[in-house]
C-alpha positions as CSV (number, residue, x, y, z in Angstrom):
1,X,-112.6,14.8,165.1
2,X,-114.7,15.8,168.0
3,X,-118.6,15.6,167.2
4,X,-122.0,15.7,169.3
5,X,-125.0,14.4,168.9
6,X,-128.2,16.2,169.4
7,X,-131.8,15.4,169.8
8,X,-134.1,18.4,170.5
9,X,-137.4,18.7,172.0
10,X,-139.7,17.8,168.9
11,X,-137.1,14.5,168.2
12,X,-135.0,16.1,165.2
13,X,-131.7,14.2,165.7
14,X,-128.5,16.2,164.4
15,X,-124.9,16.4,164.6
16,X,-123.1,19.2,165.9
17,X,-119.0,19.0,164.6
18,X,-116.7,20.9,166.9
19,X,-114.5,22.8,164.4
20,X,-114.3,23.6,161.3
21,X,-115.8,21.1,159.7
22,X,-119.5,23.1,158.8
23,X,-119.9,21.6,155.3
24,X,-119.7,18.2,156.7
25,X,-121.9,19.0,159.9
26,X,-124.3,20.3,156.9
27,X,-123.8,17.0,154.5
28,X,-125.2,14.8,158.5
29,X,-128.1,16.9,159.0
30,X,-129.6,16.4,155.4
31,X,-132.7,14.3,155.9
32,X,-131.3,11.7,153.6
33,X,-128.6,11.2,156.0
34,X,-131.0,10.1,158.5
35,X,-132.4,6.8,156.9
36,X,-130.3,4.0,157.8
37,X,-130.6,1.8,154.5
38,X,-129.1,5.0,153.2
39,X,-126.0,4.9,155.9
40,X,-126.0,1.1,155.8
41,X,-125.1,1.5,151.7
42,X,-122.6,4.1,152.6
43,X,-120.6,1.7,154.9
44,X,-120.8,-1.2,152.6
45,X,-119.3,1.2,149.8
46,X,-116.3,2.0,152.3
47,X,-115.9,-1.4,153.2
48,X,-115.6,-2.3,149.9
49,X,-113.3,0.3,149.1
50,X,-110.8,-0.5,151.9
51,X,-111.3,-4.3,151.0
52,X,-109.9,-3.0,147.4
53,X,-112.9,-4.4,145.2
54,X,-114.0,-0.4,144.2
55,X,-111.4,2.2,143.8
56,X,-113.5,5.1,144.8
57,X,-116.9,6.6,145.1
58,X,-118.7,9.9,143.6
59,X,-121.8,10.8,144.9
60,X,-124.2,14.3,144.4
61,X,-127.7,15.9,145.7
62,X,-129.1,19.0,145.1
63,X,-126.4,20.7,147.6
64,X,-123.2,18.3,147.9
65,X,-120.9,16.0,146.0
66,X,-118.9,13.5,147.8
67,X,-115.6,11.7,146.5
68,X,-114.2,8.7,148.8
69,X,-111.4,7.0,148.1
70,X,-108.9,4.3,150.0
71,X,-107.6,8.1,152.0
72,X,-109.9,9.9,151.9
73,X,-113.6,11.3,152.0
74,X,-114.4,15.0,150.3
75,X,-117.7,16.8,150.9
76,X,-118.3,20.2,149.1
77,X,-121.0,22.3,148.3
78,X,-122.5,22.2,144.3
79,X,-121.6,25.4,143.7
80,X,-117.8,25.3,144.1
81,X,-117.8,23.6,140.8
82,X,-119.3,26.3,139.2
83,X,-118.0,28.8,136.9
84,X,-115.7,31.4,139.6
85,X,-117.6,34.8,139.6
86,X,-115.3,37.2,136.8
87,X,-116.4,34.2,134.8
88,X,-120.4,34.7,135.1
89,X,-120.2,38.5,135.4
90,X,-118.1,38.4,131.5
91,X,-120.8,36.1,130.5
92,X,-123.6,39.1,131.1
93,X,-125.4,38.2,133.9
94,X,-126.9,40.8,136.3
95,X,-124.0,41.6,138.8
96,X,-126.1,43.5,141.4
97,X,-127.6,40.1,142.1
98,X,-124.5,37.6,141.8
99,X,-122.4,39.8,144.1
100,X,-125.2,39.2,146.7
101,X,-125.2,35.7,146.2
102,X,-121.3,35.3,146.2
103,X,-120.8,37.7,149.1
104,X,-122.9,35.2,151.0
105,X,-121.0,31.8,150.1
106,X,-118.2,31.5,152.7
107,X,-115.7,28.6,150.4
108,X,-114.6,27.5,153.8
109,X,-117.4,26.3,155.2
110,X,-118.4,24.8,151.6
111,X,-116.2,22.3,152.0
112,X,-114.8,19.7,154.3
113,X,-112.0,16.7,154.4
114,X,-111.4,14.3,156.5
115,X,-109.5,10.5,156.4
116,X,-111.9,7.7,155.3
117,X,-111.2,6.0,158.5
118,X,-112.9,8.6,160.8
119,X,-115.9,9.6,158.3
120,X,-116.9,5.4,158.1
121,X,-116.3,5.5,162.5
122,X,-118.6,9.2,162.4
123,X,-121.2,6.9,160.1
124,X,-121.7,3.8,162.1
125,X,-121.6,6.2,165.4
126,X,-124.1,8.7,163.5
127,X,-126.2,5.5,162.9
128,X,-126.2,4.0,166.5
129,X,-127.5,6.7,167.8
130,X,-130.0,7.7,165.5
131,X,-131.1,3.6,165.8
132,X,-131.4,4.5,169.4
133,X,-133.3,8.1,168.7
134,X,-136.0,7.8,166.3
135,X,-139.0,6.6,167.2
């Protein structure tokens, strides 16, 4: 996984993935993301997933749920777990408006995968340098 870290003019730190990997470039740059007793808990969950003592990890926010496991880490965007769009249309909703909406959702950039190995080495590298780049 090739990644690059960014810090602009006004001091905004953020994380640019190279390839196709947009939903997880998107679950970095969430402000949350950028408070390192948030990233410190993150990496004691891995290492105690790898160590054995959990078997896997669920987390949400108001745009992403997460799933870790002893493979694996899974990002994707809320609204893939909601009903597909035949389903809401049947159920009477206005369709001039939800064809917008789902005409803008792109499911490939909702969603991203990657081993647990290189998300927990893209966290503790994601937290040096933003221990180096805030002020």
């Amino acid at each position: 996984m090739e990644f690059d870290f960014i810090r602009d003019r006004d001091g905004q730190c953020s994380l640019e993935l190279n390839g196709e990997q947009t939903a997880l470039e998107r679950w970095f740059n969430n402000k949350a993301r950028q408070s390192i007793a948030t990233l410190d808990d993150l990496l004691k969950i891995i290492t105690a997933i790898k160590e054995g003592r959990q078997r896997e990890y669920l987390s949400s926010d108001t745009e992403f749920q997460m799933t870790l496991d002893a493979e694996n880490c899974l990002i994707f965007a809320n609204w893939l777990a909601e009903p597909n769009f035949e389903d809401t249309l049947n159920e009477g909703y206005d369709s001039a408006s939800l064809e917008e909406q789902y005409l803008t959702m792109d499911e490939d950039n909702a969603k991203a995968e990657c081993g647990l190995d290189d998300f927990a080495y893209l966290l503790e590298e994601w937290r040096a340098f933003l221990l180096e780049n805030q002020s």
